[in-house]
C-alpha positions in Angstrom: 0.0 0.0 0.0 1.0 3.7 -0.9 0.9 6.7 0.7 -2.2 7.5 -1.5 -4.2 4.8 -0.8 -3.2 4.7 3.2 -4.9 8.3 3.1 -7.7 7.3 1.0 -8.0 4.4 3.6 -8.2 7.0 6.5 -10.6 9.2 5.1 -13.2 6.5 4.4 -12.4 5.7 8.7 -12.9 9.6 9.2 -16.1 9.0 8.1 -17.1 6.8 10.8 -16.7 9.9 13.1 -15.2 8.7 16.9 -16.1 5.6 18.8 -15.3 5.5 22.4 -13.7 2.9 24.2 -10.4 1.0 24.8 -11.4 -2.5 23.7 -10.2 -2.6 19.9 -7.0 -0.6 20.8 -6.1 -2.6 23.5 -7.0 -5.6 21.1 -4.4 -3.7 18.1 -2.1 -3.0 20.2 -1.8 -6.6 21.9 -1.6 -8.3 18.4 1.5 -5.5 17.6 3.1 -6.7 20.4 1.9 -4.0 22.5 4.4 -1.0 21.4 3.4 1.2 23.8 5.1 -0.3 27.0 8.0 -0.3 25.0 8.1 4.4 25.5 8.5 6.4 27.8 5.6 8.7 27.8 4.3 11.9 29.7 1.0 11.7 28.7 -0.9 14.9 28.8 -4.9 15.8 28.7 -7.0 19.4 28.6 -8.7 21.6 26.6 -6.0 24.5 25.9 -2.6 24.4 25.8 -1.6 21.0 25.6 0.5 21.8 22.4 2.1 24.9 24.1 3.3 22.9 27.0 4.7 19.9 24.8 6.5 22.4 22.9 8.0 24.0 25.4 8.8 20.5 26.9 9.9 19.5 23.5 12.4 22.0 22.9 13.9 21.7 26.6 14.5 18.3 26.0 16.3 18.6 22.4 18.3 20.8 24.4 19.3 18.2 26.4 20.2 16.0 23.7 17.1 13.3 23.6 15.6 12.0 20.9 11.9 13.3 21.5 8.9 11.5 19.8 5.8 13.9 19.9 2.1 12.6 18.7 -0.6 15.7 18.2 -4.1 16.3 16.5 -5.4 18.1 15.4 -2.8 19.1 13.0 -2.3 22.6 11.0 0.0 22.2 8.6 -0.2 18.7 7.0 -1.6 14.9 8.2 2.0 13.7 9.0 2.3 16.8 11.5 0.9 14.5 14.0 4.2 11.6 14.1 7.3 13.6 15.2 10.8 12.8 16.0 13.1 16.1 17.3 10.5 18.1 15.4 10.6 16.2 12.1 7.4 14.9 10.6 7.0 11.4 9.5 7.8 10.8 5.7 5.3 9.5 3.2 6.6 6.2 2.2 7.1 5.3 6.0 3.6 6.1 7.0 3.1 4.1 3.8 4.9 0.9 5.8 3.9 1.1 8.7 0.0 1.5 7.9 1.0 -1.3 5.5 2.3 -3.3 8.7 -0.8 -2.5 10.5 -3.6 -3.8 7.5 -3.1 -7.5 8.2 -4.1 -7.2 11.7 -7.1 -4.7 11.3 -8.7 -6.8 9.0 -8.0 -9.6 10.7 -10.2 -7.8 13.7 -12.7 -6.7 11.7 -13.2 -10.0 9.7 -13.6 -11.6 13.4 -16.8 -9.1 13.8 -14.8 -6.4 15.9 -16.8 -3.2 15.4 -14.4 -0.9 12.8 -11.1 0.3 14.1 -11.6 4.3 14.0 -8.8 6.3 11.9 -7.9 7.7 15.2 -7.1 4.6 16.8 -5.7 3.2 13.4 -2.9 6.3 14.0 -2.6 6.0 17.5 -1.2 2.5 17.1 0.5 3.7 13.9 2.4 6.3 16.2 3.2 3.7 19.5 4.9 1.2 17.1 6.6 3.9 15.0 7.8 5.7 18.2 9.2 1.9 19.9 10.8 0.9 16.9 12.6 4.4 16.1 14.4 5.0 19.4 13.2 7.9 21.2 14.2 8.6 24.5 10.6 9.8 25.3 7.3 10.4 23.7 5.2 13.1 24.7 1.6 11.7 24.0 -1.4 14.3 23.5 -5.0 13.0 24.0 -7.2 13.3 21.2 -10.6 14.9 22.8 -11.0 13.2 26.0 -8.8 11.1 28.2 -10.4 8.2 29.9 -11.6 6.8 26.9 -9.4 8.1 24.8 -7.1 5.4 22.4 -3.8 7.1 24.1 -4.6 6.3 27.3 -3.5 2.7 26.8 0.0 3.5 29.0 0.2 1.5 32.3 2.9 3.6 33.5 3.8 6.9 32.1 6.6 8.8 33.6 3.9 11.7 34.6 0.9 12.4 33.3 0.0 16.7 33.0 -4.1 18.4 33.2 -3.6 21.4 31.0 -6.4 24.2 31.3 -9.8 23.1 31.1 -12.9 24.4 30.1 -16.1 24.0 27.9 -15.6 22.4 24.4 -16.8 18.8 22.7 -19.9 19.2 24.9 -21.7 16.7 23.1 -19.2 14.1 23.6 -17.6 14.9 27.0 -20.2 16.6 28.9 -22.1 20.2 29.4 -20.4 21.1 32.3 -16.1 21.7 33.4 -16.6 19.3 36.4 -18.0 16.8 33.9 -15.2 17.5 31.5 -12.7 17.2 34.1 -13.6 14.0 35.3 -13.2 12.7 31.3 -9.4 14.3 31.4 -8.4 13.1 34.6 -8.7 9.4 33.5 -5.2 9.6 32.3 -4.1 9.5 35.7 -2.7 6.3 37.1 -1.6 5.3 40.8 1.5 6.4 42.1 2.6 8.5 39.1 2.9 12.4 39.6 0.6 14.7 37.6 1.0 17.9 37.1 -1.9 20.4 36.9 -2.2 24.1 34.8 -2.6 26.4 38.0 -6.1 28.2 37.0 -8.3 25.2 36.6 -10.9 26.7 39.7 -13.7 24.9 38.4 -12.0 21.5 37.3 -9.8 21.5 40.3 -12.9 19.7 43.4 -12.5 17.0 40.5 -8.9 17.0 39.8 -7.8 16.2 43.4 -10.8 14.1 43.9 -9.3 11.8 41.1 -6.0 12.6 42.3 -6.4 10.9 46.0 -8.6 8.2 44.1 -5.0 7.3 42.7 -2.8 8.2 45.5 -1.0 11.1 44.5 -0.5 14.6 45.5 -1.2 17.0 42.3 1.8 19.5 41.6 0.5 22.5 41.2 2.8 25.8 39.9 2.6 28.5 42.5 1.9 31.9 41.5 3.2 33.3 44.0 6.8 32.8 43.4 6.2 34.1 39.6 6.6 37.8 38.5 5.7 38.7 35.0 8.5 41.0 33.6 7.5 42.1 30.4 5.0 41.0 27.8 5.6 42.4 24.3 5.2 41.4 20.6 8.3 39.1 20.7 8.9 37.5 24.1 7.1 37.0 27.3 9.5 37.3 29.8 8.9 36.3 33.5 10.5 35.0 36.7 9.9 31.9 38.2 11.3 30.3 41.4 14.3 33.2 41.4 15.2 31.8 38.0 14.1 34.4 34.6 12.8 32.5 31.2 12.3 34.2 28.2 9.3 32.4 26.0 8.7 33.3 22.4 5.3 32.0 22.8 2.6 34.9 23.5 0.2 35.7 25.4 0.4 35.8 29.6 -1.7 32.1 29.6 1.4 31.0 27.7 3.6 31.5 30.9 0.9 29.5 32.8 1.8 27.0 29.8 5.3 27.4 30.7 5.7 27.5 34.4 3.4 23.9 34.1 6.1 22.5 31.9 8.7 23.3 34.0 7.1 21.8 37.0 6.8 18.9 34.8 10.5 18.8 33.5 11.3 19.2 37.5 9.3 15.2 37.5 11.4 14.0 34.8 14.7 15.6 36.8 13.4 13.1 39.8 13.5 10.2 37.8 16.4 7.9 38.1 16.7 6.5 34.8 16.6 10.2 33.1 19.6 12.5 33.3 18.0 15.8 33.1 20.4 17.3 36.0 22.2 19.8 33.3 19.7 20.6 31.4 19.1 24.1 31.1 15.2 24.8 31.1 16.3 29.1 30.1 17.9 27.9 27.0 15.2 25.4 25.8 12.3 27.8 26.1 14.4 31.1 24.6 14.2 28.4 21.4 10.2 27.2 21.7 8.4 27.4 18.4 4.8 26.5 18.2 3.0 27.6 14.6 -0.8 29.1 14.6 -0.7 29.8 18.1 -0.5 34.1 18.0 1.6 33.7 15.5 3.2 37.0 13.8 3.8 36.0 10.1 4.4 39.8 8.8 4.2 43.2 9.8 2.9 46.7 8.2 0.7 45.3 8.5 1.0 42.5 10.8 -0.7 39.1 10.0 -1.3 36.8 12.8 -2.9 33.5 13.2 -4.1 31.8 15.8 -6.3 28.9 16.8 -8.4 29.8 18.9 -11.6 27.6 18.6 -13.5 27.6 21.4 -14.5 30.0 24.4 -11.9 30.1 26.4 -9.4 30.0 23.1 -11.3 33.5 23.0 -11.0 34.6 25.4 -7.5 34.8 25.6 -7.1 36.1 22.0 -9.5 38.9 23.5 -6.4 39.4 25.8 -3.9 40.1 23.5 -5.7 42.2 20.9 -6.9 44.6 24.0 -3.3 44.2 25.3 -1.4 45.3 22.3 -3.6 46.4 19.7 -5.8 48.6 21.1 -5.6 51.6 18.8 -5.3 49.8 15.8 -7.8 48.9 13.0 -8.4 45.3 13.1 -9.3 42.4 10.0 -10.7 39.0 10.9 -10.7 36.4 9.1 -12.8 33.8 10.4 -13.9 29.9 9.5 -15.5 27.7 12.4 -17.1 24.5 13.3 -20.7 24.1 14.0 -20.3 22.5 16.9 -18.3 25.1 18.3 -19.8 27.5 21.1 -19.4 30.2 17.5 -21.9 32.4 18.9 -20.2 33.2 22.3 -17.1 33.5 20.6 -18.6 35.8 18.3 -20.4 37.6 20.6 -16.5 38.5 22.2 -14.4 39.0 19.8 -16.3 40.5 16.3 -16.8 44.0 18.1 -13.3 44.6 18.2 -13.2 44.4 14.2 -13.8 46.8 11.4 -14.1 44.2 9.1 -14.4 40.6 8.4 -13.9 38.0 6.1 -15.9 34.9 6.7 -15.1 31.5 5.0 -16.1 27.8 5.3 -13.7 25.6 6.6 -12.1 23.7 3.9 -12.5 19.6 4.1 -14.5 19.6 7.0 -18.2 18.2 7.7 -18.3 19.6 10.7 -17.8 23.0 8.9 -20.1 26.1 9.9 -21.2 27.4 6.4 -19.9 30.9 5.3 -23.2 32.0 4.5 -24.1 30.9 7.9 -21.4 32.7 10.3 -21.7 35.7 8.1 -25.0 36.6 9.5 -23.9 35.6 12.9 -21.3 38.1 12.7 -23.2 40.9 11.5 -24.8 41.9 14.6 -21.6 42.9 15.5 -19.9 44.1 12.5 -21.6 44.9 9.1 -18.9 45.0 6.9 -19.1 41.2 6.1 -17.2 39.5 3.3 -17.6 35.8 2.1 -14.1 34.2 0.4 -14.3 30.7 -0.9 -10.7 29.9 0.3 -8.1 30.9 3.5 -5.5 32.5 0.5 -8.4 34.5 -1.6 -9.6 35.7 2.3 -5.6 36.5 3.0 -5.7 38.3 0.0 -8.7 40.0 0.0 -7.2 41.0 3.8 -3.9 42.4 2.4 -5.7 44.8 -0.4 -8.1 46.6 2.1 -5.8 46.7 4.8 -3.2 49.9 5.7 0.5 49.4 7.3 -0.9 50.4 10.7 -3.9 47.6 10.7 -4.1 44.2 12.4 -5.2 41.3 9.8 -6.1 38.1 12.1 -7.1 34.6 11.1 -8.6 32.4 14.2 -12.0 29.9 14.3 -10.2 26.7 14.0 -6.7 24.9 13.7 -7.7 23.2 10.7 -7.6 26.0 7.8 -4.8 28.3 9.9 -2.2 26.5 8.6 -3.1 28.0 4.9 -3.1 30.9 6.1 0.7 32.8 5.3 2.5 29.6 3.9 
């Protein structure tokens, strides 16, 4: 099998939408050999900012001089974003072998009367026996929605497990409240092993440490109190922490929550006996953090920025930034989004703030909100409404209205960002 046909594979899977539950994984995984034993993971769960802290912990440990799987989704850029190796995506023809490898043994489940493997779990097994066979020294594993049930949380023992921020989003599937949602992330957690929790999770946290002493551990929270925000501008947020000063490329003050949570997390891997982490130098790693579509200045005069905010609290703190360094400035959106995205809230936020807007439907995705559709939810709140039929025509149409001194920004969802400025 080709690259071709694996992706024409997983797009007829896509179809099938998610299916909860551990059963056919586990069942994969056991007739691979069960690859995942075989890595040492920190396996993290949330809402926002599990990217951000990986990143950070990512480039920390390439600093040290490990060889770093990473597995993500959604992905911006391109499919094989999601298999990683020191920041290098998979190649084609490997994908092509592995999935290749994998065929025999899915049909072999499904011709037994297994319900479907899902494309998710297809990759997720893809990306343990990749990750064992290839050497890395650790694999930092990202959920895909939930946790509990979700086909990474097939570890028995990761090295730590990490609760990024948590909030409202995949309501349908998770639940309509935090606390409901909470209790879905926290099934990553497993007895004994340290877990390491974003420091404003208020509403998750009753949960959190209820799950916490169900598995005998003590979470690690960041305190606040020994960090000092230095400065926040366009090209650093730079802060104190502990007596010790970082400089972090990523934006946004919730992106120092991100970061003083990764260190905390770096401190558990310092702990552990068989990982040499005592030189590493945490300032170093983080001055070199890159993380794509996430407040991302791609030009100025005027600047373009992308950013993938997608749901409420994603707004949120996009509403931060623009009122923190933009307030005097004419501002652009360019906006796609998901119907099953709290759109309306967001909306309701973060159109004021804009002049105008360029509305598009999000390319390759069922789940898309029509552009016809979000451009009469915007115009409450802004009637200077354009529709494009692509990310680069919206870009473009962007760049000819806009002046040196305006603010063109592209947020709704991570998959059409990545078009956006490439």
């Amino acid at each position: 099998m080709n690259y071709a046909e694996a992706m024409k594979d997983i797009a007829g899977r896509n179809r099938l939408g998610s299916v909860w539950g551990l059963e056919r994984i586990r069942e994969l995984l056991k007739r691979l050999g069960d690859p995942q034993n075989g890595c040492r993971v920190v396996h993290i769960a949330g809402t926002n900012g599990k990217g951000s802290i990986l990143a950070c912990m990512d480039a920390v440990l390439q600093e040290a001089g490990y060889r770093v799987g990473k597995y993500i989704s959604p992905t911006v850029f391109c499919y094989l974003e999601r298999f990683q190796v020191n920041g290098a995506y998979m190649e084609e023809s490997v994908f092509a072998e592995y999935y290749t490898r994998l065929l025999p043994h899915i049909m072999a489940m499904e011709a037994d009367g297994r319900k479907r493997i899902t494309s998710f779990e297809l990759e997720t097994a893809l990306a343990f026996l990749y990750f064992s066979e290839c050497g890395v020294d650790l694999l930092l594993l990202e959920t895909g929605m939930g946790g509990r049930l979700d086909a990474t949380n097939v570890v028995e023992r990761p090295l730590c497990t990490i609760l990024s921020s948590i909030s409202r989003d995949h309501m349908g599937v998770l639940g309509n409240t935090v606390e409901a949602i909470a209790y879905e992330k926290a099934g990553i957690l497993r007895d004994g092993v340290p877990c390491v929790v974003y420091p404003w999770n208020q509403e998750a946290m009753q949960v959190i440490e209820e799950q916490c002493e169900r598995h005998h551990i003590q979470p690690i929270i960041p305190n606040v109190k020994e960090l000092q925000i230095v400065c926040e501008d366009l090209e650093y947020e730079t802060f104190d922490y502990k007596n010790v000063k970082y400089r972090l490329k990523l934006l946004g003050e919730h992106q120092i929550w991100n970061g003083i949570t990764a260190i905390e997390a770096l401190e558990i891997l310092r702990s552990q006996q068989d990982i040499d982490l005592e030189n590493v130098d945490i300032q170093k790693g983080f001055a070199k953090v890159k993380w794509k579509g996430r407040f991302e200045i791609l030009e100025q005069n005027p600047y373009v920025i992308r950013d993938g905010a997608h749901n409420l609290d994603g707004a949120r703190r996009l509403y931060e930034q623009l009122t923190k360094h933009f307030t005097n400035r004419r501002i652009l959106y360019i906006i796609g989004v998901l119907e099953d995205k709290e759109h309306q809230a967001m909306l309701a936020m973060l159109a004021p703030l804009a002049e105008r807007i360029f509305v598009l439907t999000v390319p390759g995705q069922e789940r898309a909100l029509p552009a016809e559709r979000l451009a009469e939810e915007v115009r409450p709140f802004c009637s200077r409404v354009s529709l494009a039929e692509s990310p680069e025509q919206a870009l473009k149409m962007a760049k000819q209205e806009a002046g040196k001194e305006d603010v063109i920004l592209a947020f709704g969802s991570l998959y059409y960002i990545g078009r956006i400025g490439e």
